[in-house]
N, C-alpha and C positions, 0 to 999 in steps of 0.2 A: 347303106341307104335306108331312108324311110319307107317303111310300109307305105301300098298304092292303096287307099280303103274307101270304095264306093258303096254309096247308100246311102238309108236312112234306119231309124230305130223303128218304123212300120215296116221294114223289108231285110231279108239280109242281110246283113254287110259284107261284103267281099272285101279280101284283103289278098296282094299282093307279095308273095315276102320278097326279099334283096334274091333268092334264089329261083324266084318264078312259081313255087310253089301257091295257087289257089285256093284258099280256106274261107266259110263263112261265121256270122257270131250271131246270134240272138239269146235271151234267156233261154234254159232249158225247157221245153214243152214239157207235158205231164201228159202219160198213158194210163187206160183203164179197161178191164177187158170184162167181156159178158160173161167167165169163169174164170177163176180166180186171180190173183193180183198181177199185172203188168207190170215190170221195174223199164224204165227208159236209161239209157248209157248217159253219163254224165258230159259227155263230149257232143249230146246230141243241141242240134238247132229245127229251130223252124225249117232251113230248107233240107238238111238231110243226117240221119243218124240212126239209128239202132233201139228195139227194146226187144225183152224175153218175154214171151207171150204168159200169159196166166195157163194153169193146168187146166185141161180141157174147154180152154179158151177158142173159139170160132171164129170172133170176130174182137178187134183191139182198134182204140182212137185214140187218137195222137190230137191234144188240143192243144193249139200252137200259142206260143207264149204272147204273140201279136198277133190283130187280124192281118189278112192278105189284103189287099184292095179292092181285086180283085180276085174270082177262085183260081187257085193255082193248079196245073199240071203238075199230076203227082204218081208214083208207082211203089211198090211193098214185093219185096223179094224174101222171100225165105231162104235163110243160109244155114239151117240145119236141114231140113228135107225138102226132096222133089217136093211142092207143093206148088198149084196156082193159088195167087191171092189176090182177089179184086182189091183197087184202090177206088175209092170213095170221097174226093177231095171238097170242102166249103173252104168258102174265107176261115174260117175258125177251127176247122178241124179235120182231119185224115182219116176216115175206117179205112181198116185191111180186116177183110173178110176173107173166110175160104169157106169151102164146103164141108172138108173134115176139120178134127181140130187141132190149132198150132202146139197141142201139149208142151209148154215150154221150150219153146222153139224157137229162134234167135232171129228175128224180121227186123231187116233193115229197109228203109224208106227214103224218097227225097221227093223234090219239090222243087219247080220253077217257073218261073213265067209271071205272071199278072204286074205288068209294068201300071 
């Protein structure tokens, strides 16, 4: 059976596969951190994916490959250390913030909402 795929190219796409499995699509967004370089995962989307944080990086933006329409509800997990890290979401873009630094630390992120 054919893929179920709702949206638009402003928003996610959702895509349904024959097995039920849930996936979205947009161009990859581009990360940049307040010390040294962020790499974004190649798999990542506007609503949810992964980057390594730059070395004694504090704070990384995720500037999303589309605007939202509205700003979206968004959150940033650290999956290399205990860390908290505020999310900071616009139409256009995500900071993750913490208070120490993500030293190349593997933060994953997502997004949704602003129908």
């Amino acid at each position: 059976a054919s893929p179920l795929i709702l949206g638009t190219n402003q928003l996610p796409r959702l895509q349904i596969s024959g097995t039920g499995v849930i996936t979205s699509s947009t161009p990859i967004p581009s990360v940049a951190c307040n010390a040294g370089t962020g790499v974004i995962a190649a798999e990542s989307t506007n609503a949810h994916g992964e980057f390594t944080a730059g070395a004694a990086a504090a704070n990384c933006t995720v500037t999303f490959s589309t605007a939202w329409p509205k700003k979206p509800k968004c959150w940033c997990n650290d999956e290399t250390e205990i860390l908290v890290i505020r999310a900071t979401p616009t139409t256009t873009t995500l900071v993750c913030a913490a208070a120490i630094t993500m030293d190349a630390d593997v933060i994953q992120y997502g997004c949704s909402g602003a129908p």
